[in-house]
N, C-alpha and C positions, 0 to 999 in steps of 0.2 A: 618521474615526470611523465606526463600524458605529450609524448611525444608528435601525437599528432593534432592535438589541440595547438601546440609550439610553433609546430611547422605550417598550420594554421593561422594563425594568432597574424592580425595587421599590424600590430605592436612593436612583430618583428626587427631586431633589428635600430631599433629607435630609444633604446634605453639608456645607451651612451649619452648621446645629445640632452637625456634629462637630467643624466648623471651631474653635467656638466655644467646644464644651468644651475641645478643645485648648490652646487659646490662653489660656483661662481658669487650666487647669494650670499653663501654664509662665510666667505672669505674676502668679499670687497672692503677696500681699501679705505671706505667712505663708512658704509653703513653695513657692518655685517648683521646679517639675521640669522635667527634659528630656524630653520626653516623646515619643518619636517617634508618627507618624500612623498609623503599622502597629500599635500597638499599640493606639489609636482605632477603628480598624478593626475588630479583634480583640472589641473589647469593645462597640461598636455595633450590627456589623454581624455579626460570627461571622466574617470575610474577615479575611485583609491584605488589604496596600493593593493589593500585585500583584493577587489576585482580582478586588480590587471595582473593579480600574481592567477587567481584560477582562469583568465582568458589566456594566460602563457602556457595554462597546463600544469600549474605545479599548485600542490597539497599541502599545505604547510603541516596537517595533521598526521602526511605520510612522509611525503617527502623529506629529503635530509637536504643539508648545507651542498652534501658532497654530492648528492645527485645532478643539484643545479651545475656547481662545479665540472664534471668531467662530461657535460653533454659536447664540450669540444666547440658551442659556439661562444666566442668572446664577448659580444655584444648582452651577453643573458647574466654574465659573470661581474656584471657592474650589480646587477641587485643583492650580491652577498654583503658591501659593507655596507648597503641601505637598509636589508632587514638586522643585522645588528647593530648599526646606529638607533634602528626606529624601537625597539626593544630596549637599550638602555635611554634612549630620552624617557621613554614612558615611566619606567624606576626613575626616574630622576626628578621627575616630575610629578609622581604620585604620593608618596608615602612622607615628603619634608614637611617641614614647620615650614621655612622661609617663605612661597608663596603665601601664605596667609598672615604674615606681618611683614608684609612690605608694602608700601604706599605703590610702588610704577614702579617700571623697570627703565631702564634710559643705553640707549646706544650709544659707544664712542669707539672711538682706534685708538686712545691714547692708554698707555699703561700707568701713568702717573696724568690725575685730573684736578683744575683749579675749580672748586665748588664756593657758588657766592652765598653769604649771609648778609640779612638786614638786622640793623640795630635800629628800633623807636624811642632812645630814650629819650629824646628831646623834642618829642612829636607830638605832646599836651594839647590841650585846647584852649584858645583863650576869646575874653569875650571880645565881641567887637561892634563897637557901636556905630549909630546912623551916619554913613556917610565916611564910615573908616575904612585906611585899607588894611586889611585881615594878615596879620603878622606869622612872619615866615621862620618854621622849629626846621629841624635838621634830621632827615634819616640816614645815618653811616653806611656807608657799605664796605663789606670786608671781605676775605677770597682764605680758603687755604685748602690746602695739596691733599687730596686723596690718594692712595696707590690703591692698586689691586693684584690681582695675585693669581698666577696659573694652579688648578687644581687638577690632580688627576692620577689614571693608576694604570696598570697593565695587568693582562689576563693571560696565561697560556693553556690553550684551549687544544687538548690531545687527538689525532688526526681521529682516532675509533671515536669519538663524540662527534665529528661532523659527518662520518660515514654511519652511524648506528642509531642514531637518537632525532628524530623527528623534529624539524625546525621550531614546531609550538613549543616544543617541551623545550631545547635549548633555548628561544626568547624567553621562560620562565626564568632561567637563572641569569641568563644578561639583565633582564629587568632586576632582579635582584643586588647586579652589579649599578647598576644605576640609581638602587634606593642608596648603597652605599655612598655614592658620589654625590647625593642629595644629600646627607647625613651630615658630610663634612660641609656645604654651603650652610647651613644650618648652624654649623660650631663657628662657621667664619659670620655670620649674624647678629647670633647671642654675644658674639666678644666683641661685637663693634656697640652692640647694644649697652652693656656692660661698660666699655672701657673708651667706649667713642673712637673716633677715625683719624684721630691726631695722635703722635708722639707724647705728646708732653701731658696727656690726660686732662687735657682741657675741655673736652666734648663727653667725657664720662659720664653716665648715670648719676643722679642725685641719690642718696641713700637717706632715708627716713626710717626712724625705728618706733616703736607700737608701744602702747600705752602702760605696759607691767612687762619689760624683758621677760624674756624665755617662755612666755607665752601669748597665743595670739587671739583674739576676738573679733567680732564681726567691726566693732566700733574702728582698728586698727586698717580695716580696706573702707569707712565711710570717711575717714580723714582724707586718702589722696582724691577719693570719688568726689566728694565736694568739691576739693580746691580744685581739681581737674577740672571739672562743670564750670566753675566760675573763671577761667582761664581760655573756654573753649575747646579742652580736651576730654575723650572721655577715657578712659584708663577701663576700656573692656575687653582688654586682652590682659592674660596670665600667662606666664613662661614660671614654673619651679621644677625643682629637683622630684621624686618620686614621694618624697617624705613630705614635702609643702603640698603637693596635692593632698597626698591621703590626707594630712592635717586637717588644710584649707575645706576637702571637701565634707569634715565631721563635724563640721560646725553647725548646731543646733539650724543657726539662719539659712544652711546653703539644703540642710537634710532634712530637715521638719515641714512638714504639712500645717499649713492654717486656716484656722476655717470660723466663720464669723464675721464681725466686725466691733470697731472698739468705741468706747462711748464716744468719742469725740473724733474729729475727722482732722488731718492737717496733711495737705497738700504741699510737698515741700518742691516749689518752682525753680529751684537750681537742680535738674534733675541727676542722681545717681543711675549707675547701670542697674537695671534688674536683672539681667541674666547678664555671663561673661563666658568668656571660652578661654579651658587652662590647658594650654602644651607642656606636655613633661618635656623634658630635657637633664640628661646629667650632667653638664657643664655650669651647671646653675649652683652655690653651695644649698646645705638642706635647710639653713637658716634665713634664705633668702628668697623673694619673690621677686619678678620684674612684672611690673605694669606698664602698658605701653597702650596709644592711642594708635593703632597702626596706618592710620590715614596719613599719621606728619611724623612718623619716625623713621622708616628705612627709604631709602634708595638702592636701588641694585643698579651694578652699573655692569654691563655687557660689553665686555672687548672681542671676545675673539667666543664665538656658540661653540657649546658640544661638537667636540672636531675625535673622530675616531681612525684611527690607521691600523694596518694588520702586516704582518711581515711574516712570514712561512721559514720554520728553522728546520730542516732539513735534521738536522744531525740527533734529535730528539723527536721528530716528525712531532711536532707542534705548530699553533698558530699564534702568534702572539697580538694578543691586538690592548692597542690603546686609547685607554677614552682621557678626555680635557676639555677643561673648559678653564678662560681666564677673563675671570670676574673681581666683584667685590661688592661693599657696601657704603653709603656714607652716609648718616645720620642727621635729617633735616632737619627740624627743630631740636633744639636738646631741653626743652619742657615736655616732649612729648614720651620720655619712659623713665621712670624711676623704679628704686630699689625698695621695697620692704623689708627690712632687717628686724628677725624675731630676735637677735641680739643686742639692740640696741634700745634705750631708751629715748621718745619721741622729744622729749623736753632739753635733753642735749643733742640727739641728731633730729632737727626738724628741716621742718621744708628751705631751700636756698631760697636768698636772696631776692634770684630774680621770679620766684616763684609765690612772690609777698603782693597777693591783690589788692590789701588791704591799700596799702604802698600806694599803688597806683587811681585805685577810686579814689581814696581820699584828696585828689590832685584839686588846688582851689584853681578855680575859674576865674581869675585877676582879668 
């Protein structure tokens, strides 16, 4: 550390009180946030955190953990579990699937949440003539229990790493700790996507299978794309296994160039996705795809933000520190993702039920 930029530094001294508020944020009782320290900064100090760490004097490019550490002032030693919280937020938040199929995130305190559903089944139209009064259908309302779930892991971080190796370099591998812990939100996603947010399988995936089992064709993703279109979803996200990619993406229609045009023109106004975007995942089987509208399929729900603690073990001169978060999901419409199964045949596993438009336009107008 540049000891007399430190000694220097108006900052002095005042890092606690941010520490404070920080931590106060992301632990309230009401509404906790994720609050990154750069943002603390920002609003304490007029810096990020990059500024306020080179107006303290310190080099994240030279400096180590331990330099900060034995300067002997306490007040500079609050910034060691903000620069490794702010290193694995970054992994955690960089390299998942989950922010990109999820509708919003939603704050609460409670570990176990009542989440409402609307039923329209009896919401028709009917006609109504001069001078009538306009007759009154029914929309249900219903409620059931989401849980969520603390995630999280520990590190022991050997004392020659925070004396030897240069703060940038060790946020390289915390971030990489942190893609880890995005990794598992991502398996806690796909299985609510998959398997829904209830006990009993009730909020499950629809599974639909394709036109000639054990193989797949373009025609097999213009089935749920139509019916999605005429439902109001679009199904332009893909979740499969490494094998349904490479499949999905050899497909004459997704690999071939076209060029020209065809003698006749037809505009088809229930519009299909033209482009889609496919996340691998292994948690998916290889005979399987999910399609999701990710506007009205995921909820994440935030109990308690990326909460980090560190504890110094003497007897092995380590540091052990722990990242957590406790989260979850719960699945808002449940027309909004379904299964493609290249094992299945379409004419026995077809679209549910409630997924039958025809059903619903055909509704007479009495």
């Amino acid at each position: 550390m540049n000891t007399e930029k430190f000694e220097a530094s108006e900052h002095k001294g005042k890092l606690h009180d941010a520490f404070l508020i920080a931590d106060s944020l992301r632990r309230d009782s009401k509404e906790p946030v994720d609050i990154s320290f750069t943002d603390i900064c920002q609003k304490q100090f007029e810096l990020s955190f990059d500024e306020l760490l080179e107006e303290l004097g310190i080099n994240p490019a030279i400096d180590t953990i331990s330099a900060i550490h034995t300067t002997g002032d306490l007040d500079v030693r609050w910034l060691i579990p903000e620069i490794i919280r702010e290193a694995i937020r970054t992994g955690l938040r960089d390299a998942p699937i989950w922010p990109n199929i999820t509708a919003m995130e939603f704050e609460s305190t409670q570990k176990k949440l009542t989440m409402p559903f609307l039923n329209m089944s009896d919401a028709d139209p009917r006609k109504v003539n001069e001078g009538e009064t306009i007759s009154v259908g029914s929309v249900s309302y219903g409620e059931k229990s989401v849980e969520v779930y603390k995630i999280g892991r520990g590190i022991k971080i050997p004392y020659e790493i925070l004396q030897f190796v240069s703060i940038d370099v060790v946020s390289l591998f915390l971030q990489d700790f942190g893609v880890k812990l995005g990794q598992a939100l991502d398996t806690l996603a796909i299985d609510v996507l998959l398997n829904g947010d209830q006990l009993d399988g009730s909020a499950s995936a629809p599974v639909i299978g394709v036109v000639t089992p054990g193989t797949k064709v373009y025609k097999d993703f213009l089935k749920p794309w139509i019916r999605g279109s005429r439902m109001g979803r679009k199904f332009s996200t893909i979740i499969g296994s490494e094998a349904s990619a490479l499949e999905t993406l050899d497909l004459p229609e997704f690999k071939t160039k076209q060029s020209g045009t065809t003698q006749a023109t037809l505009n088809l106004k229930t519009p299909v996705p033209n482009q889609a975007d496919y996340f691998v995942h292994g948690n998916i089987p290889s005979n399987q795809e999910i399609l999701l509208d990710k506007r009205y399929a995921l909820l994440k729900i935030n109990v308690i933000p990326l909460l980090i603690e560190s504890d110094k073990v003497i007897s092995n001169q380590t540091i052990e520190t722990y990242a957590s978060v406790t989260t979850g999901f719960s699945k808002i419409f449940l027309d909004s993702a379904l299964v493609l199964d290249k094992s299945l045949n379409f004419n026995a596993a077809g679209f549910p039920s409630y997924m039958d438009v025809d059903t619903l336009q055909n509704v007479e107008i009495k």
